[in-house]
C-alpha positions as CSV (number, residue, x, y, z in Angstrom):
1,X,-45.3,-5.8,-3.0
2,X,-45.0,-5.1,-6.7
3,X,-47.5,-6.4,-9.1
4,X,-46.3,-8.4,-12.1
5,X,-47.4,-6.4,-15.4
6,X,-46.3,-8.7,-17.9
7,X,-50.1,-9.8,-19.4
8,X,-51.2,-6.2,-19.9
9,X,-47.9,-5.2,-21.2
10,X,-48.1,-8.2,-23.5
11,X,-51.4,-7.3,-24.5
12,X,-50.7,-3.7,-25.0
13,X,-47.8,-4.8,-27.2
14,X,-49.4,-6.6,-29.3
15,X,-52.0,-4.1,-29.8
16,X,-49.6,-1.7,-30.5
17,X,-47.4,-4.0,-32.9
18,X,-51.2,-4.1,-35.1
19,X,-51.5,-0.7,-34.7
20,X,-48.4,0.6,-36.5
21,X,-49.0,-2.4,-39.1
22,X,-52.6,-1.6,-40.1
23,X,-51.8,2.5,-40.0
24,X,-49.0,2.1,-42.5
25,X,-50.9,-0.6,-44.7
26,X,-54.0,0.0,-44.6
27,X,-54.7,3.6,-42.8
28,X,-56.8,2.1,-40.0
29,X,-56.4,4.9,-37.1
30,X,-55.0,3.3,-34.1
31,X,-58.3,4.2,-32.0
32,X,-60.1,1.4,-34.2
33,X,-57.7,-1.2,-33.2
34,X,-57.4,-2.5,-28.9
35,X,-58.5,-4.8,-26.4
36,X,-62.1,-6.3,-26.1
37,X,-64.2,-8.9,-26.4
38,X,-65.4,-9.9,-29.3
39,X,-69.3,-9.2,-30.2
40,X,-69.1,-6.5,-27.3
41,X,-70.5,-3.2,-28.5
42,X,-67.4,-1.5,-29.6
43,X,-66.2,1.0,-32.6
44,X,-62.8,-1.6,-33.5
45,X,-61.5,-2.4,-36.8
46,X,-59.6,-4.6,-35.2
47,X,-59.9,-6.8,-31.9
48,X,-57.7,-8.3,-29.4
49,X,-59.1,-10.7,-27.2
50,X,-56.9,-12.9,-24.7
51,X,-58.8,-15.8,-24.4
52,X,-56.5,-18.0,-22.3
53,X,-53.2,-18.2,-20.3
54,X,-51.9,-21.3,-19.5
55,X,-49.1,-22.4,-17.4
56,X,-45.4,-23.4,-19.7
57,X,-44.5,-26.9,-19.0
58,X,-41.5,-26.3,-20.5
59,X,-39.8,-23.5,-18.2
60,X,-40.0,-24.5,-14.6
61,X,-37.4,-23.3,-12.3
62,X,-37.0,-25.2,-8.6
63,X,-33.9,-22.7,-7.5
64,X,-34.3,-20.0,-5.5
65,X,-33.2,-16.4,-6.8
66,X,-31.1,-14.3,-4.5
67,X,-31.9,-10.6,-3.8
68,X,-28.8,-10.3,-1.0
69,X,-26.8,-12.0,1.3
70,X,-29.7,-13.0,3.4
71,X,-32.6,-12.6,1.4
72,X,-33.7,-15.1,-1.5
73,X,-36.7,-14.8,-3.8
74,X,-39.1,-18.0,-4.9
75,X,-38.4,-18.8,-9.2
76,X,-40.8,-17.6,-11.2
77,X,-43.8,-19.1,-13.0
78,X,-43.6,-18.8,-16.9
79,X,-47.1,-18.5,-18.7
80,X,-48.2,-19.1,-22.8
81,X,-50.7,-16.0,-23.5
82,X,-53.5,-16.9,-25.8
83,X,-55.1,-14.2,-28.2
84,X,-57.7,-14.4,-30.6
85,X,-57.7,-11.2,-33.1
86,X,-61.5,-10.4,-35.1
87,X,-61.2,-8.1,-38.0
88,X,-64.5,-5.9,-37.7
89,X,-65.7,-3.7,-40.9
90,X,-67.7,-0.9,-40.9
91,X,-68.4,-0.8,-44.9
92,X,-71.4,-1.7,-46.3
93,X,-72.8,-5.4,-46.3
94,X,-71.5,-6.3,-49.8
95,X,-68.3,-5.3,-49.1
96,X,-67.9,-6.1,-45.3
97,X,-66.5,-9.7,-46.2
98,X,-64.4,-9.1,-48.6
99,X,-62.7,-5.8,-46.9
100,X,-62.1,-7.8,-43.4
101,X,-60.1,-10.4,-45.6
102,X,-58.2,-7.8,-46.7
103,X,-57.0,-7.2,-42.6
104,X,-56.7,-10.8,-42.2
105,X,-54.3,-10.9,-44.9
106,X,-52.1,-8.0,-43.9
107,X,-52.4,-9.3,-40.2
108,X,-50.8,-12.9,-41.0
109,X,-48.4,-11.8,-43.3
110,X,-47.2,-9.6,-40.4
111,X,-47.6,-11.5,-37.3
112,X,-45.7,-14.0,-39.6
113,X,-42.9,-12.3,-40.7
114,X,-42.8,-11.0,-36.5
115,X,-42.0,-13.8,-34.6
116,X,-40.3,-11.9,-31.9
117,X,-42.2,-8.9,-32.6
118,X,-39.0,-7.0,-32.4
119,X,-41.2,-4.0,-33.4
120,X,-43.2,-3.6,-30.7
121,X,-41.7,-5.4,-28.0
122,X,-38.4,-3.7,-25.8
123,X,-35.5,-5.6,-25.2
124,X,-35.8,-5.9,-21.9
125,X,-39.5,-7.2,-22.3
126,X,-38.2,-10.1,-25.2
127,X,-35.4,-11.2,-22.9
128,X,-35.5,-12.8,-19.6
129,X,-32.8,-14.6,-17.9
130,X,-33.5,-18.0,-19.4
131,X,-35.9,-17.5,-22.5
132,X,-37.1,-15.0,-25.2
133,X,-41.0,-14.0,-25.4
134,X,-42.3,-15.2,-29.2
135,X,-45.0,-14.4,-31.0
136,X,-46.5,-18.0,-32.5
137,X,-49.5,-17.9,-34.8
138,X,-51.1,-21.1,-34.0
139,X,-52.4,-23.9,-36.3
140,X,-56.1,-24.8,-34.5
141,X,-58.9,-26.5,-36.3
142,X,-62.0,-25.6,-37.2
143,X,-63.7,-27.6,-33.8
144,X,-61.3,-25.3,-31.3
145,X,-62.0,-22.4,-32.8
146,X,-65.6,-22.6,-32.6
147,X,-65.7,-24.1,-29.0
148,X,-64.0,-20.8,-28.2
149,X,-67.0,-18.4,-30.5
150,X,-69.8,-20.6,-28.6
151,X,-68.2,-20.3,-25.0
152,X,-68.9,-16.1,-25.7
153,X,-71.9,-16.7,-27.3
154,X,-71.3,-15.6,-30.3
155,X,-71.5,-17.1,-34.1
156,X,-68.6,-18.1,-35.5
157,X,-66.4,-16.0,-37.2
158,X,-63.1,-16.0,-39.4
159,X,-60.2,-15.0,-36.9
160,X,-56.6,-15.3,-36.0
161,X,-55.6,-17.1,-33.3
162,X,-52.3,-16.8,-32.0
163,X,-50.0,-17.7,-28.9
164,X,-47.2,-15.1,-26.8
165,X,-44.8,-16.7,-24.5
166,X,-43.5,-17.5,-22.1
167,X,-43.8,-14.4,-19.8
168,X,-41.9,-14.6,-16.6
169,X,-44.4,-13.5,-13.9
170,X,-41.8,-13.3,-11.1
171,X,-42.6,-14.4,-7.4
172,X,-43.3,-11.4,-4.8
173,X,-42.6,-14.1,-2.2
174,X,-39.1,-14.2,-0.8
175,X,-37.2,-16.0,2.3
176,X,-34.8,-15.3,4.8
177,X,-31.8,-17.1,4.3
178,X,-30.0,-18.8,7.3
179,X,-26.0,-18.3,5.9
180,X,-23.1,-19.9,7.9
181,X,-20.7,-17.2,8.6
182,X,-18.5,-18.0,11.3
183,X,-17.1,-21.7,11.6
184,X,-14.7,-22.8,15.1
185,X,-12.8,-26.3,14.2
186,X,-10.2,-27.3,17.4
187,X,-8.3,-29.5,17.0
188,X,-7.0,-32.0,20.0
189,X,-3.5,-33.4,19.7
190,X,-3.5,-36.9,20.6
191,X,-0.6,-38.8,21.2
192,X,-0.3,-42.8,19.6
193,X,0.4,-45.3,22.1
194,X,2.3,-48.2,21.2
């Protein structure tokens, strides 16, 4: 059976897409920018935390997918990915808010202008047969946010949170298929009496 990769290749995607951004405007080495939780003991600039995946209400598929002639596969299950991105700086306590502003604003203005992230994401990964994977910065207040910062204990702190989706996580389950391939019809003359 094959195992689906499309959250860690979402997530690595992502990663990357901030990568190339904060290199170019801001000369953050790509090391300092990845996956983790946040208030973990790590070296990032930058962090990318998935904090949820939920289920898309809006893609559900009931037909099955055929593989051959006698072979079909189950539809797959489409899922929203939910990140949470924490600027982190290193400088010195008089400038540490003011230079973590300064990724938060490079970091919107690009994960805005993205959308489908056509930078970091292939082709292939963006399409699938009946949707396009988008990048969505979302628009959560102040209450969410912080439910989110108290669930990893941790203080609250000035973030961007954003959604990916839908990813197709394709079924590994599949079904034989019972096809009608021979049909006899006989047919019996009968003569009409009057």
């Amino acid at each position: 059976m094959e195992v689906s990769r499309v959250i860690t290749n979402a997530s690595n995607q992502l990663t990357k897409f901030l990568q190339d951004v904060l290199k170019q405007t801001m000369e953050i080495e790509a090391e300092h920018i990845g996956l983790s939780t946040p208030g973990e003991n790590h070296n990032l600039a930058v962090c990318v935390y998935l904090y949820d995946i939920k289920k898309n209400t809006d893609m559900i598929f009931r037909k099955m997918i055929p593989i051959d002639a006698k072979t079909s596969r189950y539809p797959s299950t489409y899922y929203d990915l939910h990140y949470m991105i924490v600027p982190y700086s290193k400088s010195d306590i008089r400038y540490k808010a003011s230079e973590e502003q300064r990724y938060l604003d490079v970091m919107i203005q690009a994960l805005g202008d993205a959308f489908w992230l056509e930078d970091g994401f292939t082709k292939e990964d963006l399409i699938t047969e009946h949707s396009a994977t988008k990048l969505e910065l979302l628009d959560m207040d102040y209450e969410e946010k912080a439910k989110i910062w108290s669930s990893l204990n941790q203080a609250f702190k000035l973030s961007l949170f954003c959604k990916v989706g839908p990813v197709e996580v394709s079924s590994a389950r599949s079904k034989k298929v019972e096809r009608v391939e021979e049909i006899q019809i006989s047919f019996v003359n009968r003569e009409r009496k009057e």
